[in-house]
Steps between C-alpha positions, in 0.01 A plus 500: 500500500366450873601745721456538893560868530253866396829533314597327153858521548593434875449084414575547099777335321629744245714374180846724454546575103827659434355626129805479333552136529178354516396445165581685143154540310694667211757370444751741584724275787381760789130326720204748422157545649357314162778215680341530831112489319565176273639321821249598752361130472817423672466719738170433598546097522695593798208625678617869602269805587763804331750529294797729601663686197854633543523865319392514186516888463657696209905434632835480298573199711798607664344294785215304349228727592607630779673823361115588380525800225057548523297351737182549282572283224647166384797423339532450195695137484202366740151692274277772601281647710250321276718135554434590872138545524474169237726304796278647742193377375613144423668486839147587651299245304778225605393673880827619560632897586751684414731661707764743388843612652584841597804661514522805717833517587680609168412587156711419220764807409289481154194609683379831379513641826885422512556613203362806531702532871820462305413788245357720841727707721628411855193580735198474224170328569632231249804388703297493847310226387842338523747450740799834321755554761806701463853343570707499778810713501826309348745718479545677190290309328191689370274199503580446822398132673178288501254686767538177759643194510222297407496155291290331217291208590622345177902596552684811467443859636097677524611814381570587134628815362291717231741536248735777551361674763527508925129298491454136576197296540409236686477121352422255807496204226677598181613791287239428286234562795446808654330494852163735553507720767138414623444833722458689156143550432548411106673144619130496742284589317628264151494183711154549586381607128681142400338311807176577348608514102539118541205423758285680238577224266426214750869431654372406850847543677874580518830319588664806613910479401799574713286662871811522661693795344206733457523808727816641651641700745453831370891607592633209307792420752785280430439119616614370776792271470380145446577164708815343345441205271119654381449409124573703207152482400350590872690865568221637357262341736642569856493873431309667756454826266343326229331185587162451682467836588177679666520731195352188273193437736406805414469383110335194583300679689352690198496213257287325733262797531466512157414127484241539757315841367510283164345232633222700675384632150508193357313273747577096473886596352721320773828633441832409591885590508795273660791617595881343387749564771746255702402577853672156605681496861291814544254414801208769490566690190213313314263652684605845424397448146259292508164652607182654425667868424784314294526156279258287522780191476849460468710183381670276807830435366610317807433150349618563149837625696538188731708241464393156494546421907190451728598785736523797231182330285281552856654809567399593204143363513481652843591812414276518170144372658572815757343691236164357614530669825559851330188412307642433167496170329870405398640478153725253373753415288763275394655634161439796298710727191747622779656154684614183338250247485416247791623223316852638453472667842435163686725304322786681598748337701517753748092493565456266785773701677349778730789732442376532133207722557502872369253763504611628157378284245794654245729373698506142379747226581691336207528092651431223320096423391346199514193520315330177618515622827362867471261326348402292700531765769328780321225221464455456877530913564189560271350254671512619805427836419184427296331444877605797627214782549533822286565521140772351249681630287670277233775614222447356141709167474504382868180307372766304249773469782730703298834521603739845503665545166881563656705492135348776337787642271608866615439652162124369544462641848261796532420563864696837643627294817711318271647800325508771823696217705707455216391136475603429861158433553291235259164693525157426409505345160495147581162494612394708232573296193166452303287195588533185302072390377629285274811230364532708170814681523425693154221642711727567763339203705144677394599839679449677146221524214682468166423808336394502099772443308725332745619171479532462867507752831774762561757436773242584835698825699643254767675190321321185661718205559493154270365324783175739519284261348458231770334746719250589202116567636382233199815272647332518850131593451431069485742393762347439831818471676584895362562760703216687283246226631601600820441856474172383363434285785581695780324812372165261467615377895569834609105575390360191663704465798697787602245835449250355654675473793486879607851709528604313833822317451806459712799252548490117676805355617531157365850455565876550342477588129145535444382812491068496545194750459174402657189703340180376627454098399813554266846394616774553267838380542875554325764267543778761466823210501608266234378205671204352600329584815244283655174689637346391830142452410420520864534846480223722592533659201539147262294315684150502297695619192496391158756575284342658214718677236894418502822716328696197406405239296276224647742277447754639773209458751455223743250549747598733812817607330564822316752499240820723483445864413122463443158569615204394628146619588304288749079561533340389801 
């Protein structure tokens, strides 16, 4: 791929794989990394510079990889260490990296580390790799209270007792995911070892999981009251104790010093990690984290967040391509495993209303959908996005237009926000449900191998819907009007017209309801109403421009008109 920067991954576009519902190479129901191998073709048709893997460590799933039981190995359902370095290898002669995510935050309680704190007494080395509090004082009860007050991210209370005893310890996510107290020199000193464990066999970078929570105020206070009306699911995140805390700067700190004495004895490596954490509506706080003694990038949310109105889309531009003056390029995003997909997103009712907009992606409104429109709308967002400087990051299925999967039966559900709300809250199944390759439903739309024997696939771990088939990649892979061509096309555009414009990029007013990005010689607009708007081609901007790649099918266009909810890029 062409790239404008010393670094590989400041322009890259990176490919999200959420392993368990990519592809099924054995025919088990549940996506493996023989899945991922046999449809790297696809992957690389896009055009992308990385692949992004989700966790595919030893786990018992109680949060798909996230509740991570070894972080040396691979589990079992997805191969082995052997399947890794395979995936590796054909990923490199495709030209594509890999990148893994870490989880530093929590283990799972199955850890061995855990388990061994449960079978250690109060005040042992193994519990001080943990967060083991005593109770408060209740009365006469022996057990006493929870040490604070504090919430799960995912619903419910932080704190869970150890059996019968006055000891509790500290969950910020789930039961099921005991938090690391990073200022233990074990917790220190194993996150480097697995830094390099997987740079040793040629990862060249990390997603890093769930910033945000890691480091806390060493007392532990009780949080603050919250603001009336805050979410369920966003407690967790306005508590002051627990949350962005100086105390995790201090870890990044460390796992960026380990990347950089890594890379100095192993010249040409150019290594990478990127943080995940919702800083939007919080002016500065990028910066703090984002740095030459921290990450070298951290995902903009901002966009993905934004409701589809012109004055939250440029706030959210504006506040994104800030990054450039901190000296980091900015990453973007529009869908990944944790928020319901774009298409569902903007074809809500409720998203061309500015009051919509939430800076907790759980928290997702139940209107009405109308596919055609997300679509048509998610069409024009990628668009505009592909021009922007930095890198891209893409979740599997966007590329098909895939839609949120809203009627997944609750007996089928899996994902702990489902179960710790106590179904209050939908979750993050829907856009989870494995991708549809082919028509064949015996195949589960192509998702799974048939194994020996079989006379068709298993059931895949997610049910897919009947209608899964008309977004199939053979179904799309020879329409030119798909939103797969598109991804195709713009990622070939982005090459030829966007990178080599430099990182320079910043917003043109071009009137009510289009929102506009001018990048060197490249003008790209967004008609963000459901009518259409006609462009003055007077315009310093339009002027000597020639529309050159479109979101909406040509024949919506008439000249110096831009469709409803749809995209263009102009080259002068």
């Amino acid at each position: 791929m062409t790239q404008h920067s010393e670094h590989w991954w400041s322009e890259a576009v990176v490919y999200q794989v959420y392993v368990r519902s990519f592809a099924d190479g054995n025919g088990d129901g549940v996506g493996d990394l023989d899945g991922i191998r046999r449809r790297l073709d696809h992957i690389a048709s896009l055009g992308v510079d990385a692949i992004w893997l989700n966790p595919c460590y030893p786990s018992p799933q109680r949060d798909h990889g996230y509740d991570v039981a070894d972080y040396y190995s691979i589990h079992e359902e997805y191969g082995t260490l052997d399947t890794f370095d395979a995936l590796l290898a054909d990923a490199r002669d495709h030209g594509i990296k890999i990148l893994m995510d870490l989880v530093p935050n929590h283990c799972s309680n199955e850890h061995e580390w855990f388990q061994a704190a449960l079978a250690a007494a109060p005040g042992s080395p193994e519990r001080a790799r943990f967060y083991f509090r005593d109770g408060k004082p209740l009365g006469d009860d022996p057990h006493g209270a929870p040490p604070n007050n504090w919430m799960a991210a995912f619903g419910g209370p932080a704190w869970y007792r150890v059996g019968d005893t006055a000891q509790w310890y500290l969950g910020t996510f789930t039961p099921h995911q005991p938090d690391f107290d990073h200022t233990n020199t074990d917790v220190q000193e194993m996150f480097a070892d697995v830094l390099e464990f997987w740079f040793d066999r040629g990862v060249e970078g990390f997603r890093v999981d769930a910033i945000t929570p890691v480091g806390k105020h060493p007392d532990l206070p009780d949080q603050p009251p919250v603001p009336e009306g805050t979410a369920l699911l966003q407690v967790t995140w306005e508590n002051e104790y627990s949350v962005f805390r100086e105390e995790g700067h201090a870890v990044w700190r460390q796992f960026r010093n380990t990347i950089d004495e890594y890379e100095q004895r192993h010249p040409g490596r150019d290594l990478m990690m990127v943080a995940e954490a919702y800083m939007t509506d919080r002016p500065g706080l990028m910066g703090r984290f984002v740095n030459t003694e921290q990450f070298h990038a951290a995902f903009a949310f901002d966009l993905l967040l934004a409701p589809w109105v012109k004055a939250p889309i440029e706030h959210a531009i504006t506040e994104t391509l800030r990054l450039l003056e901190l000296g980091s390029p900015p990453t973007w995003t529009l869908n990944n495993h944790d928020v319901q997909r774009i298409v569902t997103r903007l074809g809500r009712a409720t998203a061309a209303d500015e009051s919509s907009a939430s800076n907790n992606a759980l928290e997702t409104e139940n209107s009405t959908v109308d596919v055609t429109t997300g679509t048509r709308r998610a069409r024009a967002m990628i668009s505009l996005v592909m021009a922007m400087p930095g890198s891209l990051y893409l979740y599997m299925g966007e590329e098909l237009g895939l839609p949120e999967v809203l009627d997944i039966p609750d007996d089928r559900r899996e994902d702990p926000v489902f179960f710790q709300t106590n179904g209050e809250r939908l979750g993050r199944d829907g856009c989870r449900v494995p991708l549809p390759w082919t028509t064949d439903e015996a195949t589960s739309f192509g998702f799974s191998a048939v194994a020996d024997g079989q006379a068709e696939a298993p059931e895949p771990w997610l049910p897919q819907p009947s209608w899964w088939g008309q977004f199939a990649v053979t179904e799309l892979d020879s329409d030119d009007d798909s939103t797969l061509a598109l991804y195709r096309e713009l990622l070939a555009a982005r090459r030829e017209h966007a990178l080599p414009q430099g990182t320079a990029a910043h917003l043109v007013d071009l009137g009510p309801g289009l929102v506009a990005v001018r990048r060197g010689d490249l003008v790209v607009v967004t008609n963000v109403t459901d009518a259409p708007i006609a462009l003055d081609m007077t315009d310093d901007h339009l002027e000597i421009a020639t529309p050159m790649f479109a979101s909406a099918p040509a024949e919506m266009h008439t000249p110096g008109v831009i469709p409803p909810d749809s995209t263009i890029w102009f080259v002068s």
